[in-house]
C-alpha positions as CSV (number, residue, x, y, z in Angstrom):
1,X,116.9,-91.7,-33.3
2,X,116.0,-89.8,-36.3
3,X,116.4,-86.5,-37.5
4,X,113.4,-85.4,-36.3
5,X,113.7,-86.1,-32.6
6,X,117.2,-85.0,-33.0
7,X,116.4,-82.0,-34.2
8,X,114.0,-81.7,-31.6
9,X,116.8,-82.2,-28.8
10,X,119.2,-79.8,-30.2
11,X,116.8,-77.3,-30.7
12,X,115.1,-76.4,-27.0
13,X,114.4,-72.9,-27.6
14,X,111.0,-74.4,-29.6
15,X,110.4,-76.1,-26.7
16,X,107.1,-75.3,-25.3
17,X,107.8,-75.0,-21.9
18,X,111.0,-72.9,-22.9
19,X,108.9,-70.6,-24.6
20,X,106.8,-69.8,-21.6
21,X,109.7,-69.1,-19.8
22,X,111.0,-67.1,-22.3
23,X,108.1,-65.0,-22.2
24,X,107.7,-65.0,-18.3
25,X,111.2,-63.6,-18.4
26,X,110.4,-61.2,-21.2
27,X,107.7,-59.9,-19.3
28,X,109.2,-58.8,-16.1
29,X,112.8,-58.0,-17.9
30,X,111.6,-54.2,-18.2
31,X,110.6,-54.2,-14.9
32,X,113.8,-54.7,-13.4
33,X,115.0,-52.4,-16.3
34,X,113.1,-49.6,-15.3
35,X,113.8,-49.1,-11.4
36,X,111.5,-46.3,-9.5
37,X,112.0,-45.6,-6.0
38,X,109.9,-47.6,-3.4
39,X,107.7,-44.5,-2.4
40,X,106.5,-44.2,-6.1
41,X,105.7,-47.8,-6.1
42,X,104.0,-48.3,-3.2
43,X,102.2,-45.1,-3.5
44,X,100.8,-46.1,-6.4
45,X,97.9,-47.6,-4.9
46,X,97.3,-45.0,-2.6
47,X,97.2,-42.2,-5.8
48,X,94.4,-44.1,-7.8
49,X,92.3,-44.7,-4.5
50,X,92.7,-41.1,-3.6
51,X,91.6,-40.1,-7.1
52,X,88.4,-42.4,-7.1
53,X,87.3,-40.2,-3.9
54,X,88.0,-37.1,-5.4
55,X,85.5,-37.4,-8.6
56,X,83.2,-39.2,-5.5
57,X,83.5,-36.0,-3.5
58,X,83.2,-33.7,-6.8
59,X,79.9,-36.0,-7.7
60,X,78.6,-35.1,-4.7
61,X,79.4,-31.6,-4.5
62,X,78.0,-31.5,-8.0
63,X,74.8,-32.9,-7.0
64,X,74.5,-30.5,-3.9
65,X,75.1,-27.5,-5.8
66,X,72.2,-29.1,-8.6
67,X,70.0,-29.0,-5.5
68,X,70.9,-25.5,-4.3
69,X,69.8,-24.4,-7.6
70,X,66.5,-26.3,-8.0
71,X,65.5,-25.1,-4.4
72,X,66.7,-21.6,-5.2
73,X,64.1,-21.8,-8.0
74,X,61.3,-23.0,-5.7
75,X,59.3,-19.9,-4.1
76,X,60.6,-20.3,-0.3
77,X,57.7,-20.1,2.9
78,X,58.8,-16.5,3.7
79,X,58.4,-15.4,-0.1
80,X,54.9,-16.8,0.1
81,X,53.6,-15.0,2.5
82,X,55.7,-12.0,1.6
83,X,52.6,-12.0,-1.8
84,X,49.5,-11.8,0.9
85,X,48.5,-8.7,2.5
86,X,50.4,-8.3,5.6
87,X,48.0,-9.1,9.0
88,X,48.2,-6.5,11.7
89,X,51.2,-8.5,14.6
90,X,48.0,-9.4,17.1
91,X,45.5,-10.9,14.4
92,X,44.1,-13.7,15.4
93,X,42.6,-16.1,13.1
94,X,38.7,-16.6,13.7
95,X,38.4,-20.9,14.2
96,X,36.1,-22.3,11.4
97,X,33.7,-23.2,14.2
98,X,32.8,-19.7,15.5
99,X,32.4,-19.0,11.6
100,X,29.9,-21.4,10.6
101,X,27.9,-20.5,14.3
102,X,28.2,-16.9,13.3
103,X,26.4,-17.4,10.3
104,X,23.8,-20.1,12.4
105,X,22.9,-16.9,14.5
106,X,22.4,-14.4,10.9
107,X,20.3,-16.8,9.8
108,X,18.0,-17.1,12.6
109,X,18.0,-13.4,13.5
110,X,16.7,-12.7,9.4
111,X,13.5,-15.2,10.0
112,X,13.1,-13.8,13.4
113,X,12.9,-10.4,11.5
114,X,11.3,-11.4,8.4
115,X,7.9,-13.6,10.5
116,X,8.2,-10.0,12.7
117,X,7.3,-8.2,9.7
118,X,4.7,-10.6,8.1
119,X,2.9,-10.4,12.1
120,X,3.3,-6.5,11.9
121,X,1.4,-6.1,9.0
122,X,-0.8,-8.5,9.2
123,X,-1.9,-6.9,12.0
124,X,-2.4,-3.5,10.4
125,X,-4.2,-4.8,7.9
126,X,-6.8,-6.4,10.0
127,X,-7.1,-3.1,12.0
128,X,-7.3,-0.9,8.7
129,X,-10.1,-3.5,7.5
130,X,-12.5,-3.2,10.5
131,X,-11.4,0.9,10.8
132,X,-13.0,1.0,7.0
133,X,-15.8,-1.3,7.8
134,X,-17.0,0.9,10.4
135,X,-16.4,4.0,8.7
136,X,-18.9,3.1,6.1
137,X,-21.7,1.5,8.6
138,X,-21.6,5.2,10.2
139,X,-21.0,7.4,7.4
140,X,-18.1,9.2,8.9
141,X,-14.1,8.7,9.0
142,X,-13.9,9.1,12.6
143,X,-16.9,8.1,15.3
144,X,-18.3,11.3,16.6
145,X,-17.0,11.8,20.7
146,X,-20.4,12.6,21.9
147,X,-22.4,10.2,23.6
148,X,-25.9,9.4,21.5
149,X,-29.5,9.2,23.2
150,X,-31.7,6.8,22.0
151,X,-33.5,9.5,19.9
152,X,-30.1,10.1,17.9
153,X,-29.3,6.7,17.5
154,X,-31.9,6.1,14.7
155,X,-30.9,9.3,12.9
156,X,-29.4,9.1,9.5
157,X,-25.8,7.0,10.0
158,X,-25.3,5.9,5.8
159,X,-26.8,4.2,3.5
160,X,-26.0,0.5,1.8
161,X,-27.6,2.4,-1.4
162,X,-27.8,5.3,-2.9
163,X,-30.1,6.8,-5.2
164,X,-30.1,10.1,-8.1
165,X,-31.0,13.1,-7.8
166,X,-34.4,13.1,-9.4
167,X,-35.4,15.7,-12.2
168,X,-37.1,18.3,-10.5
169,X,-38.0,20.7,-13.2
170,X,-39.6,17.6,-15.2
171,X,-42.4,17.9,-12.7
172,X,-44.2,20.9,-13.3
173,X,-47.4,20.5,-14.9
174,X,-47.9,17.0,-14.4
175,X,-50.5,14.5,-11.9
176,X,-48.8,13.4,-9.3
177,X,-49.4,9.8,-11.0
178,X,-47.6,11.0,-13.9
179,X,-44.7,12.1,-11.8
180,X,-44.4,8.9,-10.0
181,X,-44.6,7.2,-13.1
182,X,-41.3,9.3,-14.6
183,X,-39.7,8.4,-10.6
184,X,-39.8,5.2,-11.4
185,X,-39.8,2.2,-8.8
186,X,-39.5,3.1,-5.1
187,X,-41.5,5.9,-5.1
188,X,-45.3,5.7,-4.3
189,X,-47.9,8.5,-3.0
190,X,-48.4,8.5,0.8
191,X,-50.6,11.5,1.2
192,X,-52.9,14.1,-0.8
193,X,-53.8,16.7,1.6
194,X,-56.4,19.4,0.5
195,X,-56.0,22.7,1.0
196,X,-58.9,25.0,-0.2
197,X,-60.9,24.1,2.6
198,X,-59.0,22.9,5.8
199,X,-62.2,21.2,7.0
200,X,-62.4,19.1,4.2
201,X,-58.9,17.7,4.0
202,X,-58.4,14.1,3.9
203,X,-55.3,12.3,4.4
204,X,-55.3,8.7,2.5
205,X,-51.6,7.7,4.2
206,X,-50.0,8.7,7.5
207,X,-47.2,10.8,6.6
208,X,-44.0,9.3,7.1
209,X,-42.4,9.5,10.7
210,X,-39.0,10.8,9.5
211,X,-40.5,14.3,7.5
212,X,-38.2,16.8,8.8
213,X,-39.4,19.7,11.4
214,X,-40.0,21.9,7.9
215,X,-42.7,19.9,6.1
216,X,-44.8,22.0,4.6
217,X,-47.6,20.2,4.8
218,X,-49.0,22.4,7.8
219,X,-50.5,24.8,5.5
220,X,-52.7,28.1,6.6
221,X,-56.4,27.8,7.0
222,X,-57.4,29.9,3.7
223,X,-56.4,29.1,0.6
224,X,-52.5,29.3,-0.7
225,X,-52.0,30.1,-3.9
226,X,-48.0,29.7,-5.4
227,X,-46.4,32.6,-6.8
228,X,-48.3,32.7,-10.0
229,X,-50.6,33.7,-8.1
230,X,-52.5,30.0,-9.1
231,X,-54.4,28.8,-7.0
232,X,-53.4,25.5,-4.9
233,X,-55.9,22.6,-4.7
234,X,-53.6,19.8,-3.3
235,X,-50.7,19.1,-2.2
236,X,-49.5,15.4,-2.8
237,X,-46.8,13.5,-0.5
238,X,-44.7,11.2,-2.6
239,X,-42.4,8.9,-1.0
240,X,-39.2,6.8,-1.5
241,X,-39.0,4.1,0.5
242,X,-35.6,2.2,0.5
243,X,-35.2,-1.6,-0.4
244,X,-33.7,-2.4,3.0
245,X,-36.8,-0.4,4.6
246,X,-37.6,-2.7,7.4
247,X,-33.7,-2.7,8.8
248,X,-33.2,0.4,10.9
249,X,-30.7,2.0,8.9
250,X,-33.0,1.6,5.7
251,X,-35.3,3.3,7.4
252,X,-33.7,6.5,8.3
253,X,-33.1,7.4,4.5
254,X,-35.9,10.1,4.0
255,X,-36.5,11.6,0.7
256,X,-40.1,13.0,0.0
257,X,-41.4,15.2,-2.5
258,X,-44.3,17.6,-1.9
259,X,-46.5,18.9,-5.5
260,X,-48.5,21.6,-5.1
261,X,-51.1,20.8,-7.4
262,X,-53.9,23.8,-9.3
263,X,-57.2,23.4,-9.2
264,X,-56.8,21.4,-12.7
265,X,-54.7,18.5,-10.9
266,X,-51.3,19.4,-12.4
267,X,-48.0,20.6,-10.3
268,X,-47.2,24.1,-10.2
269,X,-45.0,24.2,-7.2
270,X,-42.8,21.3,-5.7
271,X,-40.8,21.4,-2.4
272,X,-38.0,18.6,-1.7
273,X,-36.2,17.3,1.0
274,X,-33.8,14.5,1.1
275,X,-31.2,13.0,3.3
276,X,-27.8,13.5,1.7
277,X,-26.3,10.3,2.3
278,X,-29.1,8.8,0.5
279,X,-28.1,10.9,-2.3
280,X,-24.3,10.2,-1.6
281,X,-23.0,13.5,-0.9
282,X,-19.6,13.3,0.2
283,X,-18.5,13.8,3.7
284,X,-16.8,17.1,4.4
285,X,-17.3,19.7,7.1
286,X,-20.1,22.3,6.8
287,X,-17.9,25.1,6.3
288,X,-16.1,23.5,3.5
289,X,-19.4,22.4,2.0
290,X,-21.3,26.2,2.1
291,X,-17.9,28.2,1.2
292,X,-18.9,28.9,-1.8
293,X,-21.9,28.4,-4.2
294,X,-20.6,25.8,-6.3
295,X,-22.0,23.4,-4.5
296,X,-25.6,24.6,-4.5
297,X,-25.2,25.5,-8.3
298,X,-24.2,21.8,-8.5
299,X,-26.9,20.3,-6.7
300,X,-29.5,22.1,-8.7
301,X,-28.0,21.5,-11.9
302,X,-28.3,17.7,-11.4
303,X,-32.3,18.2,-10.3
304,X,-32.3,20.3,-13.8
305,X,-32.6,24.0,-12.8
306,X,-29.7,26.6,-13.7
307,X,-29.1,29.6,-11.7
308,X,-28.8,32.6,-13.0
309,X,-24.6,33.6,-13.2
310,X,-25.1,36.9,-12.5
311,X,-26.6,35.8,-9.1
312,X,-24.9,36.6,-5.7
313,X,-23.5,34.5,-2.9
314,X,-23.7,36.5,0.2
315,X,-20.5,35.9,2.9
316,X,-21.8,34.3,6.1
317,X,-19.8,34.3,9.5
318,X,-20.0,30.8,11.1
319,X,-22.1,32.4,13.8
320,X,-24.6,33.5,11.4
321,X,-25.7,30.0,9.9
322,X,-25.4,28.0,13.8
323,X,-27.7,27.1,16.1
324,X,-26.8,26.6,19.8
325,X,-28.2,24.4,22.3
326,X,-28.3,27.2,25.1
327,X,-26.5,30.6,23.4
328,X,-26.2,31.5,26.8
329,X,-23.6,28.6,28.1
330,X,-19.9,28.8,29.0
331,X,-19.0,26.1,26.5
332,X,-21.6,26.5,24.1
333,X,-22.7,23.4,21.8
334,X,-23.9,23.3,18.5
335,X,-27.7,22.1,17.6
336,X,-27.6,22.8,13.7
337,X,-25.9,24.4,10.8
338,X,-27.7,25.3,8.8
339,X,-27.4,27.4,5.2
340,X,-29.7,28.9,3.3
341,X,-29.6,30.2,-0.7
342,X,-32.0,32.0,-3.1
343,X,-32.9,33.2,-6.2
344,X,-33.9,33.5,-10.3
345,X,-33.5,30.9,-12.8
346,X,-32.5,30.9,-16.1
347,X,-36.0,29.7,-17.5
348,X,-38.8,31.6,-19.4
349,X,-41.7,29.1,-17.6
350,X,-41.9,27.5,-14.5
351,X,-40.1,27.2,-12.5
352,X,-38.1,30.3,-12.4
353,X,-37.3,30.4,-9.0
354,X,-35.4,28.6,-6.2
355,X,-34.5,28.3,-2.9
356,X,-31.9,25.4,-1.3
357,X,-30.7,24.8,2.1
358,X,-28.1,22.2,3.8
359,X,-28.8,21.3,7.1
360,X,-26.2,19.3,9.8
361,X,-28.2,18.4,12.6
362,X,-25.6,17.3,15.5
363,X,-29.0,15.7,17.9
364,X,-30.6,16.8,20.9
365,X,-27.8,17.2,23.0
366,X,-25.6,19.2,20.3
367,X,-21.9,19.0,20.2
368,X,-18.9,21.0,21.2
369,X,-17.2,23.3,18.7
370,X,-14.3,21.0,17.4
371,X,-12.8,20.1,13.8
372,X,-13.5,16.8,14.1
373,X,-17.8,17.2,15.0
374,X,-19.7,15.0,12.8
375,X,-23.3,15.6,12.0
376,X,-25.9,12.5,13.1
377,X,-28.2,13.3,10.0
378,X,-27.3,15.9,7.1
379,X,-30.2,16.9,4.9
380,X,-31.0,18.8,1.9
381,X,-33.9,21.2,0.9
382,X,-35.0,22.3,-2.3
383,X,-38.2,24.5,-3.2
384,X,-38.8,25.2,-7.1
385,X,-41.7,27.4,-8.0
């Protein structure tokens, strides 16, 4: 054996499998050394388990309370509502479907309303249309309530045209062709009548069928002289006669002038008469139009004469410028009104003088005494000399 394997042999404690054992023993020599009681060791166990489920149990207490706070945070149902107006305790929500029907229904009932409106006045229109249409065909605002004869039908009801007032004054001392020449177109001579000798008086027209009751073409047998004290030779009819002449309402516009001519052919006294819708006289009731003198003074200022300012107006009663029917009846009906003016004109040759009448003539048959009376022909008369 050599010294190496002896060595070996006498020296175990380098033995490997010694020295695990050593160290096996080392390891559970405190052990023994260090007794505890058997509760404390076999409690052991049982303390770190029981601490494991208290951090568990803290963990999850932590985590509730984390919650708590984040839901604390969170406005709550109840705190919600507690921002909206309160709703009275029997409210009742309206559903969505009677909504949108409610608002179906306002919709319809604003057409219905709206094509109401449109119908309504479309239909006043129409009736103011054909109320003004007629209004001018007759000449009046409202239709008379009288009941026309035949003979008042084809009185004066309007005029589609209307003519001026022609210059009266310009007449004197000129030929009756002279004047119809300054007339102008429309106007033409219809009759000379001759008047120095009623035997020998020639007509070369008929005279018109529509001269007033006053024509003053029925003059006396001897000779009439104007109030120059001139002689009068002639007296000359001159005419107008209306485009629309052959329609019937054409034919009821009268306006003639009468020239009293001297013996040396020349005008020295005129009388005219005229209806006044021809001339376009406004409508207006009798006693409106004769209240005052402004509208004579008008009327003769447009045929060129001027009346003296200083002239009077006398007051007239209604009664005093009417004519009846029958005086004598219960409900008494008016024939005419009729009012008459005279007097001087501010002019150093002829003519100086003047006198002007309107006449409403309600017909035949007359009319009752009411506001709204209108007249079937209005006329005017003038007489310069």
């Amino acid at each position: 054996m050599s010294k190496d394997e002896q060595h070996y042999e006498d020296s175990p404690a380098s033995d490997p499998a010694n020295e695990a054992g050593e160290a096996q023993e080392a390891a559970t020599a405190p052990l023994a050394a260090a007794p505890a009681p058997d509760s404390a060791a076999s409690d052991a166990p049982d303390a770190s388990s029981s601490d494991a489920g208290e951090q568990a149990s803290n963990s999850q207490n932590a985590q509730g309370e984390n919650a708590r706070d984040e839901a604390s945070l969170e406005p709550t149902t109840e705190q919600t509502d507690a921002n909206e107006p309160a709703l009275p305790a029997h409210f009742t929500p309206i559903p969505e479907e009677k909504l949108a029907r409610a608002k179906r229904i306002k919709r319809v009932l604003i057409v219905i309303i709206v094509l109401l409106l449109v119908i309504l006045l479309g239909t006043a229109g129409t009736a103011l249309y054909y109320y003004v249409n007629i209004a001018q065909v007759t000449g009046t605002v409202t239709q008379p309530t009288i009941v026309l004869t035949d003979e008042d039908e084809i009185q004066d009801r309007g005029t589609t045209q209307t003519i001026a007032m022609p210059q009266l004054t310009q007449m004197f001392g000129k030929t009756p062709e002279s004047v119809v020449a300054q007339l102008g177109s429309g106007y033409t001579i219809t009759k000379t009548d001759t008047v120095a000798d009623t035997d020998t008086s020639t007509s070369e027209t008929d005279n018109p069928a529509d001269t007033p009751a006053e024509n003053p073409t029925d003059e006396p047998a001897d000779a009439a002289t104007d109030e120059t004290a001139s002689a009068i030779a002639q007296v000359v009819t001159i005419s107008y006669a209306s485009p629309d002449q052959a329609s019937q309402v054409g034919a009821t516009q009268v306006q003639n002038i009468y020239l009293s001519l001297d013996e040396s052919g020349v005008t020295v006294e005129l009388y005219f008469t005229s209806s006044m819708n021809l001339l376009d006289f406004p409508i207006s009731s009798f006693a409106d139009l004769v209240a005052t003198r402004n509208s004579f003074v008008a009327t003769l200022n447009s045929a060129g004469a001027t009346v003296a300012p200083e002239l009077a107006y006398p007051t007239l009663t209604e009664e005093e410028y009417t004519t009846y029917v029958d005086p004598e009846a219960s409900i008494r009906k008016i024939r005419k009104e009729t009012r008459e003016w005279s007097g001087a004109l501010v002019s150093q040759q002829p003519p100086t003088s003047f006198e002007i009448s309107y006449t409403y003539d309600y017909g035949a048959s007359g009319v009752e005494n009411t506001p709204d009376r209108q007249p079937s022909q209005r006329m005017l008369h003038i007489k310069l000399s």
